[in-house]
C-alpha positions, 0 to 999 in steps of 0.5 A: 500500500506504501512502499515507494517512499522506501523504494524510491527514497533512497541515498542518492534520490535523497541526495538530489532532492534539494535541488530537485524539490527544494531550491526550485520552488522557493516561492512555495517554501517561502509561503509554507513559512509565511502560513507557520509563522502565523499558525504557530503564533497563533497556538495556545501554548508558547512552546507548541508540540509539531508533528510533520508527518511525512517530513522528507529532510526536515527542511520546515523544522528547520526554519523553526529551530527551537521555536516547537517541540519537533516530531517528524515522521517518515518511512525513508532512513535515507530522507531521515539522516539527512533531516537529523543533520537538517535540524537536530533539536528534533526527534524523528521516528520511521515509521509508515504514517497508516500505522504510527500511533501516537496518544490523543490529543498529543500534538497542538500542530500536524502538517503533511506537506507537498501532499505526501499523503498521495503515496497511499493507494485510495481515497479510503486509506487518505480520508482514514489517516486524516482523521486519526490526524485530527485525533492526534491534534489538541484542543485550540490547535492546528492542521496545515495540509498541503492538498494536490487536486487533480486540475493542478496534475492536468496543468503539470506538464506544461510546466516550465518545471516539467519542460526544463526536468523532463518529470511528467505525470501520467493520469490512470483515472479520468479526473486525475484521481489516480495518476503515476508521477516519473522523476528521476528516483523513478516511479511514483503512483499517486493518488488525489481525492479532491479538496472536498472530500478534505475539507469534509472531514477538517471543517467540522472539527476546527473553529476555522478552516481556509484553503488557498491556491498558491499559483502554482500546484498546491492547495494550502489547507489550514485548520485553525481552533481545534474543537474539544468534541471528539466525535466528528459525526456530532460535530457534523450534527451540531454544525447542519443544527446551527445554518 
């Protein structure tokens, strides 16, 4: 269900990542620190707890050193040793994001960016870790999810990105749901449910959610106010009661 992060991701594709997905897209990372900087201003504890599920070489931890309790998880030794030298106030855990368990409540920030959770196989698997996410968020805080939607994935190869790589994406289905991606670490097969079935699932449990596109090929998603009640079917219920 989620082995290209172990088949792809290894040293030497990690090696090129920084130039690949790092330094090319500049604008994008710098409104990822725009988009924390006011999150985690905005959080009620001073010194907040930050999952990045997914974190690749820890290059977000970095730009926050010491101002959060740092947890990144990812299934890539390779990625890993590269965040540890990235920011080494943090603590990493490899481990497949499907089957991490950490305690209710335990995080007051969870963040997936460059919308690593395509790498699961369905819409199913994607809407199911969302949800034990937010489980994993405490009350007053956060989520900021990067979402891929399947009309950006149409424009892609028309990119300059694309023209000046030669990386392309090939759709499976129609609408892009599923789609396989060809770089230079090889194969990637990915899939995209739209940003409803997102914003679904988030806006019941947050006191305010907001989705921008970024211009280029991202929906930032940002979940703000976490709710106390933990059933997302009551939430669901109180907030159909209230329009």
């Amino acid at each position: 269900m989620y082995d290209e992060p172990v088949t792809i991701y290894r040293d030497a594709y990690a090696d090129a990542y920084p130039s690949l997905y790092l330094t090319p897209w500049a604008r994008k990372h710098a409104l990822n620190v725009a988009n924390l900087e006011r999150i985690v201003a905005a959080l009620p504890a001073a010194r907040p707890r930050w999952l990045d599920l997914a974190c690749g070489q820890g290059w977000h931890f970095s730009a926050f050193a010491g101002r959060a309790e740092m947890t990144g998880l990812d299934q890539s030794a390779a990625q890993l040793a590269r965040a540890r030298a990235n920011a080494p106030g943090a603590r990493f855990v490899q481990d497949d994001m499907t089957r991490a368990a950490f305690p209710t409540g335990s995080f007051d920030l969870v963040t997936n960016f460059w919308a690593g959770y395509c790498y699961l196989r369905d819409r199913g698997h994607i809407l199911a870790l969302l949800r034990t996410a937010l489980d994993w968020i405490a009350p007053g805080g956060a989520l900021y999810v990067e979402v891929l939607v399947g009309r950006d994935l149409a424009e892609f190869n028309r990119s300059l990105y694309a023209q000046r790589t030669g990386f392309g994406v090939t759709p499976c289905s129609d609408d892009f749901s599923e789609w396989l991606y060809d770089d230079s670490g090889g194969r990637h097969r990915m899939t995209s449910p739209p940003l409803e079935d997102f914003l679904a699932v988030v806006e019941p449990a947050f006191a305010a959610v907001e989705a921008h596109h970024d211009g280029g090929f991202m929906h930032h998603l940002i979940a703000t106010g976490r709710r106390r009640d933990p059933y997302s079917g009551r939430r669901v219920e109180e907030r159909t009661s209230t329009v």
